[in-house]
C-alpha positions as a printed Julia matrix, in Angstrom:
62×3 Matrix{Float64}:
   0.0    0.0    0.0
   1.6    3.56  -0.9
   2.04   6.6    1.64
  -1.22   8.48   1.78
  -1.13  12.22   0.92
  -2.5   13.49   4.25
  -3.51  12.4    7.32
  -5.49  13.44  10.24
  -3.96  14.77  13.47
  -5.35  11.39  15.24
  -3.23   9.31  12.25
  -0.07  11.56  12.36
  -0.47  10.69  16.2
   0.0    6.95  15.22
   2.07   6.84  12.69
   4.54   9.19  14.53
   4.98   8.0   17.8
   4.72  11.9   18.93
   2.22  13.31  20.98
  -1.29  15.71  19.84
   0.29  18.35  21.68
   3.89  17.85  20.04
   2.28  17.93  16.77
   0.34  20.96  17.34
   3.31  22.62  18.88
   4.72  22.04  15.34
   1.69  23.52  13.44
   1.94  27.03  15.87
   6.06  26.86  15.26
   5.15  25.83  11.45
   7.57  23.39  11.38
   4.38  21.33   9.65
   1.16  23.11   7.52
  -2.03  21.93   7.84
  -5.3   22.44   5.54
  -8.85  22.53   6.75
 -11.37  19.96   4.68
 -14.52  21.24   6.28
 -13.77  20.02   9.95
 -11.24  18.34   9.36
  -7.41  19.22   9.97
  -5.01  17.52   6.72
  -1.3   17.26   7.4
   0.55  16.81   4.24
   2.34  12.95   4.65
   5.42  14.23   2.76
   5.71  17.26   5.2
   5.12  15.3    8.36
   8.3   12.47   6.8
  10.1   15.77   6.09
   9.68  16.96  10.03
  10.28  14.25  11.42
  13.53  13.7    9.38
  14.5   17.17  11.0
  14.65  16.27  14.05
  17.91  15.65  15.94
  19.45  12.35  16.4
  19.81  10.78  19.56
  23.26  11.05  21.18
  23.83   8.67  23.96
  25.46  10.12  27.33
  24.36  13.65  25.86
């Protein structure tokens, strides 16, 4: 099955492993966009992969 284009703030939730307020910490910084369907809040999939590959890397003893 291929990468959807966007997800939900519940899905980027699950398929990040970060939290709903970490995620909309990122959409106030706008480290990650959103759109509005109606209700519903979009996160592009390519710009969630793209945050998430900013992060830093974990450094043991750091």
């Amino acid at each position: 099955m291929a990468n959807p284009i966007a997800v939900t703030i519940p899905d980027a939730v699950k398929l990040s492993g970060l939290s709903r307020t970490s995620i909309y910490e990122a959409l106030k910084r706008q480290d990650i966009t959103a759109r509005k369907a109606g209700r519903r809040t979009l996160i592009s999939f390519a710009d969630l992969e793209a945050y998430l590959a900013s992060l830093p890397t974990y450094q043991a003893g750091a």
